[in-house]
N, C-alpha and C positions, 0 to 999 in steps of 0.2 A: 290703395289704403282705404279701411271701411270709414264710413261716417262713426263720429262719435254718438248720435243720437239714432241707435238703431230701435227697431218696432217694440223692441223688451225694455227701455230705456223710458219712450215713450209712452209705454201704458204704464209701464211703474210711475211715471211721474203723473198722469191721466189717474191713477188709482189712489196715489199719495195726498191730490186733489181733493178727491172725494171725501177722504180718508179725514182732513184737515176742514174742509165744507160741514163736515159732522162734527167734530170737535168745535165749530165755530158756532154753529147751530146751539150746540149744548149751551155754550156759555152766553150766546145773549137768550135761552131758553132759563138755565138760572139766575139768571139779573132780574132775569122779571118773575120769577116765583118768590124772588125775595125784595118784590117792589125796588126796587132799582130802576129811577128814571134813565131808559135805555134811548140816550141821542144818535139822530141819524149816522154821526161819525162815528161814535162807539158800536152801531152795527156794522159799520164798515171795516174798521178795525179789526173787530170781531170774526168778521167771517177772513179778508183779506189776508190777514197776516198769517193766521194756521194756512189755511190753502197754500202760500204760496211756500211756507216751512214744509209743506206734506210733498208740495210736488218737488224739491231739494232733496227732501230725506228719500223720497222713492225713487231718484237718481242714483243718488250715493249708495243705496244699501242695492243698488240693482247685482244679480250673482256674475260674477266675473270682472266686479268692479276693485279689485281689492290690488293693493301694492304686495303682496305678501309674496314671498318667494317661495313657491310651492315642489322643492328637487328632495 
């Protein structure tokens, strides 16, 4: 039986990463264009939690991941 985490799996979630890293960017990027004191935690937060929603979402939506009964 194959692994659940094959190489397609893994760079979707490696991509969903990045993907979530950039959204995380952005938003402590507009905190501070609208003076928004930006604390250590709130950058942490900031980048932490997209990343790690990017690298879930890039699992789940990987192609051949779906319940659907395709006959």
């Amino acid at each position: 039986m194959s692994s659940s985490f094959t190489p397609t799996r893994i760079s979707a979630a490696f991509v969903g990463a990045l993907v979530g890293a950039a959204a995380g960017l952005l938003l402590v990027t507009a905190a501070g264009t609208f003076s928004i004191t930006v604390s250590g935690a709130l950058v942490g937060l900031s980048l932490g939690v997209p990343v790690l929603v990017g690298m879930v979402v890039g699992v789940a939506v990987t192609p051949g991941n779906t319940r659907s009964d395709s006959r």
